[in-house]
N, C-alpha and C positions, 0 to 999 in steps of 0.2 A: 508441677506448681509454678516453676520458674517461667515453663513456655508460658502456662496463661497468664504470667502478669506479665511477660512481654508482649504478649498478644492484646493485651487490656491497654498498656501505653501505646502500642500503634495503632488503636483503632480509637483510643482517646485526643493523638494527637493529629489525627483528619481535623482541622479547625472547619471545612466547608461541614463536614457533616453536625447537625443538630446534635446536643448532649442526649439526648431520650433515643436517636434513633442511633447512635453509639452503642448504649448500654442495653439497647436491642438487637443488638447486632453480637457484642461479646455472649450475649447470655443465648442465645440463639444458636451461636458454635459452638459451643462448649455443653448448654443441656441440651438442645434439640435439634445435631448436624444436621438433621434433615426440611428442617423448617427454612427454607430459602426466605428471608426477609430482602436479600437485594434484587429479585424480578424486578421486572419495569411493570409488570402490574398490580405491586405490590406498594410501591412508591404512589402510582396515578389512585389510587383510591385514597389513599392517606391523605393524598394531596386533596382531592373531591369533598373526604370527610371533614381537615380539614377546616377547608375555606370555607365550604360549607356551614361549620359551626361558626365561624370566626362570625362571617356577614350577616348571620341569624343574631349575634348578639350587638352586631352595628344596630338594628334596627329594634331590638330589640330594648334599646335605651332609648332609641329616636320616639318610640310609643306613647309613653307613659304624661307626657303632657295633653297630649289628646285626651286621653282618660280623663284627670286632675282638673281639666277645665271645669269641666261641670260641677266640681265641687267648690272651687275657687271663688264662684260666681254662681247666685242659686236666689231663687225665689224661697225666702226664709220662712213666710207665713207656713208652708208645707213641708216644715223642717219639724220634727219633735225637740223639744228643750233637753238638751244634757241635763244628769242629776247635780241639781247645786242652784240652780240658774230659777229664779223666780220670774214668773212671767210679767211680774209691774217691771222688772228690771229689762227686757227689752221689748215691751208692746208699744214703746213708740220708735223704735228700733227695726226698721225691714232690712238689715244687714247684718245683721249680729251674728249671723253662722256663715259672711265672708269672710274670707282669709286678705287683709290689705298688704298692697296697696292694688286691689283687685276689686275693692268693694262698693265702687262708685258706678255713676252710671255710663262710665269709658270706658268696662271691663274689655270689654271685645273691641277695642282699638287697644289694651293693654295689650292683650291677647296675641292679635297680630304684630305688634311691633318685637314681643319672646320669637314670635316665629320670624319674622324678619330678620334679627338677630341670629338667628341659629342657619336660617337658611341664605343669607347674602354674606354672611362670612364662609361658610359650606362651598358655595358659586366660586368666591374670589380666590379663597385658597385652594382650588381644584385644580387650576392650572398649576400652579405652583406645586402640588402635590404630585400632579405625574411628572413634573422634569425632576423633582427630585427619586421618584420611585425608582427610576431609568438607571439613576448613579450610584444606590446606596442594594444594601442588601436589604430583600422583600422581606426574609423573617426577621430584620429588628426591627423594620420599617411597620411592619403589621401591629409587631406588638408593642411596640412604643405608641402607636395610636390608639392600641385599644387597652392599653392600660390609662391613660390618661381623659380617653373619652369616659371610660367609668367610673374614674375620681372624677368629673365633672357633674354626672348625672348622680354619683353618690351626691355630692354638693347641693345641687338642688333640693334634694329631700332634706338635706340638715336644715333648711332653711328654716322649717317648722319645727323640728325641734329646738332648734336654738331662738326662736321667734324673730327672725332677720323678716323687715317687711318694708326693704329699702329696694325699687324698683332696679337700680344701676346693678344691685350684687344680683339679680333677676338675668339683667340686660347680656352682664359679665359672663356671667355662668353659662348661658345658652349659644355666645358669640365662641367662646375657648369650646366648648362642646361642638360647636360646628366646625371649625378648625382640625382639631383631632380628629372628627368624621371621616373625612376625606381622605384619610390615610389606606379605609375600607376597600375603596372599589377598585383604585388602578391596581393595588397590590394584589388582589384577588383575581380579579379578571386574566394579571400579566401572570401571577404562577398557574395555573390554569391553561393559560392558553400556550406556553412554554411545555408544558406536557402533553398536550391532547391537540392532534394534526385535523385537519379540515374533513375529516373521513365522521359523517356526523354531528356533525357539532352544532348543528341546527336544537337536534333533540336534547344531545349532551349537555348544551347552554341552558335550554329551556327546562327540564329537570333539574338541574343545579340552582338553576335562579330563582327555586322555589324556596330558595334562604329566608328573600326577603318579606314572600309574604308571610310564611313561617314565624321568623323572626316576629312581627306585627301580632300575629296572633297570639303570638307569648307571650312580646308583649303587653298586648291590651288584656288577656286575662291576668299576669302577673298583678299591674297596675288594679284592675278593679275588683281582683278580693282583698286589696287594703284599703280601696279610696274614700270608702264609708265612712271604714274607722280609722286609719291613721294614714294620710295620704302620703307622710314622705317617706312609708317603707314602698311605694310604688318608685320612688327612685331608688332609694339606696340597696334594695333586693337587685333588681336587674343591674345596676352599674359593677353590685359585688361579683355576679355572674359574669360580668365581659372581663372584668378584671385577672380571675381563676382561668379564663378561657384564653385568654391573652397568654400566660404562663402556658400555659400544655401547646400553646401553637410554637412558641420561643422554643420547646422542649422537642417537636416532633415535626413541626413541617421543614421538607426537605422542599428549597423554593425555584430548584430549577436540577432538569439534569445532569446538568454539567457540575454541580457539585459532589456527584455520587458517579460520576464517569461513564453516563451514557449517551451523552450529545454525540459524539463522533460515530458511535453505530448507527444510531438513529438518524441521523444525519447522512450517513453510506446510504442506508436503507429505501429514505424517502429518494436517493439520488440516483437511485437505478433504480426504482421504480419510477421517476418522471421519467430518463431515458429509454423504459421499454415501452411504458405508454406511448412516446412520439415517435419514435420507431415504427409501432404497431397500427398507426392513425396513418393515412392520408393524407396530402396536404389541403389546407382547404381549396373550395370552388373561387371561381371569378366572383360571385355573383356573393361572397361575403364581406361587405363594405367594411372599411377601416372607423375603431371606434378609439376615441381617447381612453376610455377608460379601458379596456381588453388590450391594447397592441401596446407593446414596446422595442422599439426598434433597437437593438444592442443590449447589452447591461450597463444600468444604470447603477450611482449611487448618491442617497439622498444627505447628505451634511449638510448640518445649520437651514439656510434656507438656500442652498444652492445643492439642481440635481446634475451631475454630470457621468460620462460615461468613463469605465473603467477599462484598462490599458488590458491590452488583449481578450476582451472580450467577445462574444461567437454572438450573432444575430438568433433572437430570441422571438424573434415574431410570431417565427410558426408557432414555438415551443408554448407561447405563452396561449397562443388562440386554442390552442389544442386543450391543454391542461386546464383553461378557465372557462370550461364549458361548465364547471358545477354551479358556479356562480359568477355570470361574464362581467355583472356588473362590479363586485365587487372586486375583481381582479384575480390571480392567482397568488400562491404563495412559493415563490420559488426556490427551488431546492440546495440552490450555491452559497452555501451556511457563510458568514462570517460575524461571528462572535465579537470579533476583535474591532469593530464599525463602534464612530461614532454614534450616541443616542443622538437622532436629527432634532433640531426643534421646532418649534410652534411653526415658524414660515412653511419649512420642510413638509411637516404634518398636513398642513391645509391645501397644499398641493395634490393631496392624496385625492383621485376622485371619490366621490362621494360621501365624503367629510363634511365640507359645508352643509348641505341641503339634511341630512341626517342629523347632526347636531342641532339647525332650526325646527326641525321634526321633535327631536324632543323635548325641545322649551315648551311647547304648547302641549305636547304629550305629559311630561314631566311636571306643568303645573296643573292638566285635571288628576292625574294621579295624587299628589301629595295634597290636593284641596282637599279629597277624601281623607288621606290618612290625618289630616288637622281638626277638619272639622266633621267628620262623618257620625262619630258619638252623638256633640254637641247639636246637630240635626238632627238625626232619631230623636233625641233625650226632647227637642222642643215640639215637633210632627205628630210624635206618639203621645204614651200616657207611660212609656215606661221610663224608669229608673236609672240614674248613672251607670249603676253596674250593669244591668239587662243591655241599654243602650251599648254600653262598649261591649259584650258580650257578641248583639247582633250584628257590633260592624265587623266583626271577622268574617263574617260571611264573602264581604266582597274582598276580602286576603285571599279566603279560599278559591273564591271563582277566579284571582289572581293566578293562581297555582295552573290551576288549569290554561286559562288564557297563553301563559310562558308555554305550556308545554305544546299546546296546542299550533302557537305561532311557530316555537320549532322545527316541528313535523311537519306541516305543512311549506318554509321553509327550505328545508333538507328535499320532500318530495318533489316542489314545482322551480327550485333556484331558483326564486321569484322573491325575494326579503321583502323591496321593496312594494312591490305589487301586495306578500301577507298583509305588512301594516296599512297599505293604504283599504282593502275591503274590511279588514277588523275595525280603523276609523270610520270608514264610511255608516255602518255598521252601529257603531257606537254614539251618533248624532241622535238618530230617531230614540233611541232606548234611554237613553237621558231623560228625554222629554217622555218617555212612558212612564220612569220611575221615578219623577218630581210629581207626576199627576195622578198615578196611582199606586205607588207603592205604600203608602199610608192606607190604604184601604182595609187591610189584614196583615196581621203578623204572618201567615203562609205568601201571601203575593209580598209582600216585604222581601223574604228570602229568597224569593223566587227572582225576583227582580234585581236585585243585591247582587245575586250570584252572577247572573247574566253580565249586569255591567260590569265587573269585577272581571269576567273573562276580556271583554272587549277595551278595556280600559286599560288595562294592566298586560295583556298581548303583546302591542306595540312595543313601549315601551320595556318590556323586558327584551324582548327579541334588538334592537337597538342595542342596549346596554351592555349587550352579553355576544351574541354571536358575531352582529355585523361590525361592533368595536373591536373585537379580536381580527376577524377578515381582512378589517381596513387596515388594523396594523401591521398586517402579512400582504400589503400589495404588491403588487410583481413590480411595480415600478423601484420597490425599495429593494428589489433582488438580495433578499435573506438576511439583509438588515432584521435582526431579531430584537435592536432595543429601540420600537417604535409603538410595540402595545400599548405600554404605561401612559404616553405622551395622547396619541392618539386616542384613547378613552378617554385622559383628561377634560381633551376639549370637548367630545361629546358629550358625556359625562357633568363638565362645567355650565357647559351652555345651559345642558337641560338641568340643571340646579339653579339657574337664574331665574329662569320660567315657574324652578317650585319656590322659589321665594318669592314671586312677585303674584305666583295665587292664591297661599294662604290669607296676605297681606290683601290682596283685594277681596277674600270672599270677606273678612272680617269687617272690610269696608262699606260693599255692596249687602252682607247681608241684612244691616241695618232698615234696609229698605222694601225687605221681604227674599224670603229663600228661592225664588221663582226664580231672580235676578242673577242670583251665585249659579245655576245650572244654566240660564241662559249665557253665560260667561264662560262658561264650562264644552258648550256646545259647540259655538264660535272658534273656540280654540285647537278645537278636533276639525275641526273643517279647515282650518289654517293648517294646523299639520298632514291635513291629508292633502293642501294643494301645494305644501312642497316637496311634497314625493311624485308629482303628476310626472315630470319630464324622465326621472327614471324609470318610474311602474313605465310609462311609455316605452322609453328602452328594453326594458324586459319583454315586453310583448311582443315587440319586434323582433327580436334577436331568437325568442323563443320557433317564431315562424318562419325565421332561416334558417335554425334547427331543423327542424320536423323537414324542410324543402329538401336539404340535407342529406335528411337519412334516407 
């Protein structure tokens, strides 16, 4: 008895390890010696699981006003009267079942400026959100945001119970809600990519990032079996979820290896496996040109925004050309761990090839995406003949075909080391079928779905692959020779950028749709063609490099 309360205070006083994976670890020794709970792939699924849960309930708050609109704002005549309500008392009343200050004929400029609010505070604090990820611990850092993002979204639904119908505590609520947001993605993305090495990660990412649309579908069902009858349990349901979820991540995610003692193995591991790779290779032909973003000549190291080379250093050229054949463009991840490196910043970061051109990639990615998840209900609900709830019911569809598109960018990906080249044929791709399903996806509720789906893969593709593999890549570039605190930063920016982009298309479609829905998908189309002409000069690079391969072998 004596041993295991000794044994219970030394495995209580690990402060790096989480309290939940503690008291799984005493209880583990003691009743089930044989249950190894410290593996390392017992950790990476946990880990999977999860971030996984966490960013399904980011989004899963972010939903629920998409829903809400449609009730906020409604053509009353085709409302039934609550019992109580005589119809002399609103028949000269065509608003009487709006909710104000929602109930004039600005609604959908009210509309857009909640979403401006949530998504230009989202943008602006994203930066700021990855230089602090880099310095602080990811598991309080997680769940301090996702406790506070779901006392915000709880907020918003008190609204109607308490009959608050003052547009600023609106304004408020959804600005602190996007703020908290952003605590989501660099902390997710950076423990995640801290456990799982470039061996797959095409597909890894692309499976995993089916959080978000996950997330979306839960929460647009959540949100539309109350918006009928009480619309602000569509907030306060979902906010109480991320909140409980918040707690068990604080309880159990372990947020990097090195707090459970196995960076240094893993770290040996990866480093005699580069060494027997370049050993076992060749050196390259004449006839393989020098590219900025594949060669570095020495070991470098990136602080602040100055890169410079480190004091006995061994020339890395070959090493790097060699090893970055899985993906040339985006550089390799080199295997000369140091932990102990300043987190670089913003300067630093943008130095990284292929940072710029992928972060404007997403702004125009990132605002058709979230035009759908604002207004895609809100369209069906006016196109169709169906219902708020049916309407949000059928926009999961294109979550779903979300799901797939991630997975599918991955794989494909992983198969051709070609990222940029996937997104640039899934945009390409996704021009013409816009314009299909503005013009005929109203035809039938089956071609609806059918159409939905499709764009929901090509739509959602890009932009997840971005988000998720090539942010991680970029944070592992050879140039920052094993700098490990560069993920958090580097998503940021791309990550921020493409958050500007989703706040300035809700904000327009709400502007332009006034003008007819034809306009919003025309704006929509445009901006995919923009993102696919700033991928041209690397999908170019890719193609080349790919055919000095193959000359190669």
């Amino acid at each position: 008895m004596r041993f295991a309360w000794r044994r219970w205070k030394i495995i209580m006083n690990t402060s790096d390890v989480p309290l939940g994976v503690r008291c799984l670890q005493f209880l583990s020794t003691h009743l089930c010696p044989r249950l190894r709970i410290n593996r390392p792939l017992c950790y990476k699924f946990s880990v999977l699981a999860l971030t996984y849960i966490a960013y399904c309930c980011y989004h899963l708050t972010r939903k629920p006003i998409s829903v809400v609109k449609s009730v906020l704002h409604r053509n009353c005549s085709t409302v039934a009267l609550p019992k109580g309500v005589l119809l002399s008392d609103a028949i000269d009343n065509s608003t009487w079942c709006d909710y104000p200050p929602f109930d004039g004929p600005n609604a959908s400029a009210l509309f857009g400026t909640l979403d401006s609010a949530f998504l230009f505070c989202y943008a602006a604090a994203m930066f700021a959100s990855g230089f602090i990820a880099e310095r602080v611990s990811l598991r309080y850092f997680l769940t301090f945001g996702m406790l506070f993002s779901g006392i915000f979204c709880y907020l918003f639904g008190l609204a109607k119970t308490y009959s608050i119908h003052s547009m600023a505590y609106f304004i408020f609520v959804q600005a602190m809600a996007g703020i908290f947001q952003t605590t989501g993605w660099p902390g997710v993305v950076t423990v995640v990519g801290r456990w799982f090495d470039r061996s797959k990660r095409g597909l890894i990412f692309g499976i995993w990032n089916s959080h978000t649309s996950i997330g979306n579908i839960l929460g647009s069902l959540i949100a539309a079996n109350y918006v009928e009858s009480d619309w602000s349990r569509s907030f306060i349901v979902p906010g109480f979820i991320m909140g409980v979820c918040g707690f068990i991540l604080f309880l159990f995610l372990v947020d990097s290896p090195d707090s459970v003692g196995l960076t240094e193995r893993n770290m040996e591991a990866r480093r005699r496996d580069q060494y027997s790779r370049v050993e076992s290779n060749d050196s390259p032909t004449d006839d393989s040109e020098p590219d900025d973003t594949d060669i570095v000549v020495g070991e470098q190291e990136v602080s602040g925004n100055v890169v410079r080379p480190l004091r006995g250093s061994i020339n890395t050229q070959e090493v790097n050309m060699r090893v970055n054949e899985r993906s040339p463009m985006l550089g390799s991840v080199s295997s000369v761990a140091s932990n102990n490196r300043e987190a670089i910043g913003f300067g630093g970061a943008l130095q990284i090839p292929g940072v710029v051109e992928f972060s404007f990639c997403l702004f125009f990615s990132k605002l058709v995406s979230y035009t759908f998840l604002y207004w895609l209900p809100l369209y069906i609900q006016s196109s169709t003949t169906l219902n708020a709830e049916l309407s949000a019911d059928l926009s999961t569809v294109f979550d779903v075909g979300g799901i797939i598109g991630a997975i599918a960018a991955g794989i494909l990906s992983d198969y051709t080391n070609m990222p940029a080249s996937t997104c640039s044929g899934m945009l390409a791709v996704a021009v013409p079928m816009l314009l299909v399903y503005q013009h005929w996806g109203t035809l039938s509720l089956p071609v609806n779905i059918l159409l939905l789906f499709v764009v929901g893969i090509l739509v959602n593709g890009p932009y997840a692959l971005i988000t998720t593999s090539v942010s991680a890549e970029l944070g592992q570039h050879s140039c920052l020779q094993g700098n490990a605190k560069a993920v958090a930063t580097v998503t940021a920016i791309i990550d921020g950028t493409g958050s500007i982009g989703a706040a300035v298309g809700p904000l327009l479609a709400g502007l332009v749709s006034t003008s007819g829905w034809e306009n919003v998908f025309y704006m929509l189309m445009i901006s995919d063609v923009l993102a696919l002409l700033l991928l041209v000069r690397l999908a170019t690079k890719e193609f080349k490099r790919r055919k000095r391969n193959v000359r190669i072998e």
